[in-house]
mmCIF file of the C-alpha atoms, coordinates in Angstrom:
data_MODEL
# 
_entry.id   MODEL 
# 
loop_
_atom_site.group_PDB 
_atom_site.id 
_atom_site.type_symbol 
_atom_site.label_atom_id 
_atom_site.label_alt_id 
_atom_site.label_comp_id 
_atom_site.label_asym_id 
_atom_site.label_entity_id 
_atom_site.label_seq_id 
_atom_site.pdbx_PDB_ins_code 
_atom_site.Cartn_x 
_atom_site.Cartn_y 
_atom_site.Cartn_z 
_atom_site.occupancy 
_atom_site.B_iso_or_equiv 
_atom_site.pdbx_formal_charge 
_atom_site.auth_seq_id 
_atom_site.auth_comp_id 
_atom_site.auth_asym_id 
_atom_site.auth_atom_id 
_atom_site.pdbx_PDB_model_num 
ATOM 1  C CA . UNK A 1 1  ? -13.604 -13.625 -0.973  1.00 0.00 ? 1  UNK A CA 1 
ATOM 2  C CA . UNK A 1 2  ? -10.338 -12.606 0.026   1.00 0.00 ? 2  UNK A CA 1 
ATOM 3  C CA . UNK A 1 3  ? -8.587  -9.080  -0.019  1.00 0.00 ? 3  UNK A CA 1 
ATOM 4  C CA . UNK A 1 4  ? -5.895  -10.531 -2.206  1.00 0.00 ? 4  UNK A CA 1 
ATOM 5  C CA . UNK A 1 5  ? -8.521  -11.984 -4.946  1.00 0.00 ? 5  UNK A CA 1 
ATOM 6  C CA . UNK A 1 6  ? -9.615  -8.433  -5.192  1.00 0.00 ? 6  UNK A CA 1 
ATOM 7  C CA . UNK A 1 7  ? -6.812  -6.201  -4.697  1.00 0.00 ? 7  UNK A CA 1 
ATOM 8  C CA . UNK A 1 8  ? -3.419  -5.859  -5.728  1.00 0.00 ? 8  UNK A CA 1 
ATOM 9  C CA . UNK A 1 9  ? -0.260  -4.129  -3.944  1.00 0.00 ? 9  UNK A CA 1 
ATOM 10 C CA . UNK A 1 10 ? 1.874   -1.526  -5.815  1.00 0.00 ? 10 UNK A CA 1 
ATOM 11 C CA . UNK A 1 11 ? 4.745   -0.015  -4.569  1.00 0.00 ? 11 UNK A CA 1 
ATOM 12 C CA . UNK A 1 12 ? 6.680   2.508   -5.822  1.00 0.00 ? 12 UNK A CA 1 
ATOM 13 C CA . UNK A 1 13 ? 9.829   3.955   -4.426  1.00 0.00 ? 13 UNK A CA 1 
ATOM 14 C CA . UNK A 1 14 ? 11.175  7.287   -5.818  1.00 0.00 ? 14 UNK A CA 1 
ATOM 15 C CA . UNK A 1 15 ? 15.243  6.128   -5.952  1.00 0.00 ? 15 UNK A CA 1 
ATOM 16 C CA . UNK A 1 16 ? 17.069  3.084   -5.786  1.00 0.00 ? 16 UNK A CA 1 
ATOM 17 C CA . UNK A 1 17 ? 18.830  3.670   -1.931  1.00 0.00 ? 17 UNK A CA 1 
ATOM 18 C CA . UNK A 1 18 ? 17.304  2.060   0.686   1.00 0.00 ? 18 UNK A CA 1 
ATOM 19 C CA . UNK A 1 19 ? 14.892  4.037   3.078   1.00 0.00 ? 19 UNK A CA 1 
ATOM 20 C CA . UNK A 1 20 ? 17.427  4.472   5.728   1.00 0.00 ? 20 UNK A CA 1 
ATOM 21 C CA . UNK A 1 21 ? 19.820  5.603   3.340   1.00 0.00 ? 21 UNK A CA 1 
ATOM 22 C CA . UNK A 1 22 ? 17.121  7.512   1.329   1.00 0.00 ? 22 UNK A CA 1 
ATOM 23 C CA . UNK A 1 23 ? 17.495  11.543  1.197   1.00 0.00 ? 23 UNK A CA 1 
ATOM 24 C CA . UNK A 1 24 ? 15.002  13.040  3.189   1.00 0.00 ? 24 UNK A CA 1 
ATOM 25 C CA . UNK A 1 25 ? 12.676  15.069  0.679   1.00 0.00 ? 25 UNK A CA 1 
ATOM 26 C CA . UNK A 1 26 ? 12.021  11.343  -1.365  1.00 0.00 ? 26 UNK A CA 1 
ATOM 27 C CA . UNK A 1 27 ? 8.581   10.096  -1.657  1.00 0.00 ? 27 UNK A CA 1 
ATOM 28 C CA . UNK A 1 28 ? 7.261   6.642   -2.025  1.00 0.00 ? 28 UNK A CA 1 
ATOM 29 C CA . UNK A 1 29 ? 3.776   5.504   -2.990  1.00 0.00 ? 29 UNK A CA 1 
ATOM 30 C CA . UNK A 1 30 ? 2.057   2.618   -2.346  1.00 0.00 ? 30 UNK A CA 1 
ATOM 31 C CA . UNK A 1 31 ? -1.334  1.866   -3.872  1.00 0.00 ? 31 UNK A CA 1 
ATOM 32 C CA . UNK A 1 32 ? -4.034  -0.969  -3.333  1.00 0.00 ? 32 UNK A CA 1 
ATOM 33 C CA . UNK A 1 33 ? -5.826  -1.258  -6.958  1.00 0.00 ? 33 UNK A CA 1 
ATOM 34 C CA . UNK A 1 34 ? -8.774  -3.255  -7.910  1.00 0.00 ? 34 UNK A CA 1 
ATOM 35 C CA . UNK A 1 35 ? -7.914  -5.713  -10.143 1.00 0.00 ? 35 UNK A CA 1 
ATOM 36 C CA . UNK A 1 36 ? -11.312 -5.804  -11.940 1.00 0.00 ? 36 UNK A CA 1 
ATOM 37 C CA . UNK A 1 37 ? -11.004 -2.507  -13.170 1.00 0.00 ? 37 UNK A CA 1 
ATOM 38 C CA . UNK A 1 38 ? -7.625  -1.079  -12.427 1.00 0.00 ? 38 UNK A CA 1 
ATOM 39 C CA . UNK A 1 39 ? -8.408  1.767   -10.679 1.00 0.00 ? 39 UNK A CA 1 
ATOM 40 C CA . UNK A 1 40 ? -6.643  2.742   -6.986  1.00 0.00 ? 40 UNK A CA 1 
ATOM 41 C CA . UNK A 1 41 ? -8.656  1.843   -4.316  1.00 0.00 ? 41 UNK A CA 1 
ATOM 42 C CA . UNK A 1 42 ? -6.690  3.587   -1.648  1.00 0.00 ? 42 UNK A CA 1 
ATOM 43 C CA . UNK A 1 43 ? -3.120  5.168   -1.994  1.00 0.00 ? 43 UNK A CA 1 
ATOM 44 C CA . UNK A 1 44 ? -0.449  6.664   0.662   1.00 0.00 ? 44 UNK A CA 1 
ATOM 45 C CA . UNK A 1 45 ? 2.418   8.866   -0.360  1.00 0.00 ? 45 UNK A CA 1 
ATOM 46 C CA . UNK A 1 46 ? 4.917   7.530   2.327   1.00 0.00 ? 46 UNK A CA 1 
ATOM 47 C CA . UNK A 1 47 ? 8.398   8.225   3.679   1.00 0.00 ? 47 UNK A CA 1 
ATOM 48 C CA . UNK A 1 48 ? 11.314  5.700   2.519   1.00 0.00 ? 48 UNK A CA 1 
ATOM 49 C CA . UNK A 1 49 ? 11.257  4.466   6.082   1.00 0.00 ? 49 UNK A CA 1 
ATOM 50 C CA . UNK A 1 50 ? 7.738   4.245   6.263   1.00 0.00 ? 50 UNK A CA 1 
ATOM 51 C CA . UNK A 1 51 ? 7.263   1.947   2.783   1.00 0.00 ? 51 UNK A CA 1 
ATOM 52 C CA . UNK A 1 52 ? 8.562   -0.494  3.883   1.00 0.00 ? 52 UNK A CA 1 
ATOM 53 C CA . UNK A 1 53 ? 6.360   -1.451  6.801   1.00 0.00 ? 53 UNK A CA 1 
ATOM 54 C CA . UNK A 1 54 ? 3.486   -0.209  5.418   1.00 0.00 ? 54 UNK A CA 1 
ATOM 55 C CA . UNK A 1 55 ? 3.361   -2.686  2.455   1.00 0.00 ? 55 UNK A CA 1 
ATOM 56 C CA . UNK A 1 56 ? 4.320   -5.429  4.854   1.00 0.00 ? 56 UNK A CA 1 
ATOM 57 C CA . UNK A 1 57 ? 1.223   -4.406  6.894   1.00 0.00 ? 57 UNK A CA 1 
ATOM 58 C CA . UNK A 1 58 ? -1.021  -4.807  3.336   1.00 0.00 ? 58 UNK A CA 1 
ATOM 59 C CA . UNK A 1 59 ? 0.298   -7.609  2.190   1.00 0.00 ? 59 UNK A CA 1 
ATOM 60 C CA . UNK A 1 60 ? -0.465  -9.154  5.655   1.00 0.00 ? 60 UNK A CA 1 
ATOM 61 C CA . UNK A 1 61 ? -3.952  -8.134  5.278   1.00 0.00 ? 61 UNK A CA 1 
ATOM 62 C CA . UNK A 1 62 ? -4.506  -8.849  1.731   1.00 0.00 ? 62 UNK A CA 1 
ATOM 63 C CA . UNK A 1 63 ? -3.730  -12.293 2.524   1.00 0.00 ? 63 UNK A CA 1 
ATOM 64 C CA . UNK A 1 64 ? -5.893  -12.749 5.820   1.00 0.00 ? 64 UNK A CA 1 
ATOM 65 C CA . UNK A 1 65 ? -8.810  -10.533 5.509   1.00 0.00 ? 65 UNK A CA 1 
ATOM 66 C CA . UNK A 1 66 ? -12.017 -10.658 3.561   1.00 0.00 ? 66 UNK A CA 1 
ATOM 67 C CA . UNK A 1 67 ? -12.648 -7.773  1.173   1.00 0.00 ? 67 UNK A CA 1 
ATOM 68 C CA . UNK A 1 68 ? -14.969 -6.208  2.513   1.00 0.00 ? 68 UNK A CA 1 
ATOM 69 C CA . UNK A 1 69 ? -13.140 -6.110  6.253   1.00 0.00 ? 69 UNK A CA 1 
ATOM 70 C CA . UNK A 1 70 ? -9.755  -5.124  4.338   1.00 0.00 ? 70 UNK A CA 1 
ATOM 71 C CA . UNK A 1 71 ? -11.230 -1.846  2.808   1.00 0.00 ? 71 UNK A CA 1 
ATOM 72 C CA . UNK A 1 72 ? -12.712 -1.003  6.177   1.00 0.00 ? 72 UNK A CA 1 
ATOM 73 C CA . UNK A 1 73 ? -9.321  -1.417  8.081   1.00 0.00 ? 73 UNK A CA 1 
ATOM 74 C CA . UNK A 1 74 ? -7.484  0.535   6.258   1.00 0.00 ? 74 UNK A CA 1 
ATOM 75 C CA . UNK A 1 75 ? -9.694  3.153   4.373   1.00 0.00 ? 75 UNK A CA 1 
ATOM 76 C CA . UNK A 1 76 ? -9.911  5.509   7.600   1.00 0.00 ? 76 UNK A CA 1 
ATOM 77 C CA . UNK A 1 77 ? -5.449  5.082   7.620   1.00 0.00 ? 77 UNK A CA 1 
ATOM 78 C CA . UNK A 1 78 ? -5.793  6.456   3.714   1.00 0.00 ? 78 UNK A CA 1 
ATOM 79 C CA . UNK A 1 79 ? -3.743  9.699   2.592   1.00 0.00 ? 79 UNK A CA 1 
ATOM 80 C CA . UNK A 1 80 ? -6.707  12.297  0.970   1.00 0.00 ? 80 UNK A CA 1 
# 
């Protein structure tokens, strides 16, 4: 089954400016949650310059990759 079956993006920016415009000490967060149960599968606490590329990268995958090969690709890239 696919990632995106399974899985849903949320992304969360901390302002409204746009991440090169964003103040330095801003955090984003992005989450992958299962939709089954609604709990966060994985998570990253990103820079505004980093958010955006990094939910482009998920939503990529979501949409391509199985489940199973999703949470392997990007569990080890995971904040802890």
């Amino acid at each position: 089954m696919r990632a995106n079956r399974e899985y849903e993006l949320l992304v969360r920016k901390a302002g409204r400016a746009p991440g090169l415009l964003a103040s330095q000490d801003r955090t984003d967060l992005v989450e992958v949650v299962e939709i089954a149960t609604g709990e966060v599968a994985l998570f990253w606490d990103t820079a505004p310059a980093q958010t955006g590329r990094l939910a482009r990268a998920l939503r990529a995958d979501l949409s391509q990759l199985e489940s199973d090969a999703f949470m392997a690709k990007w569990r080890r890239w995971q904040s802890d």
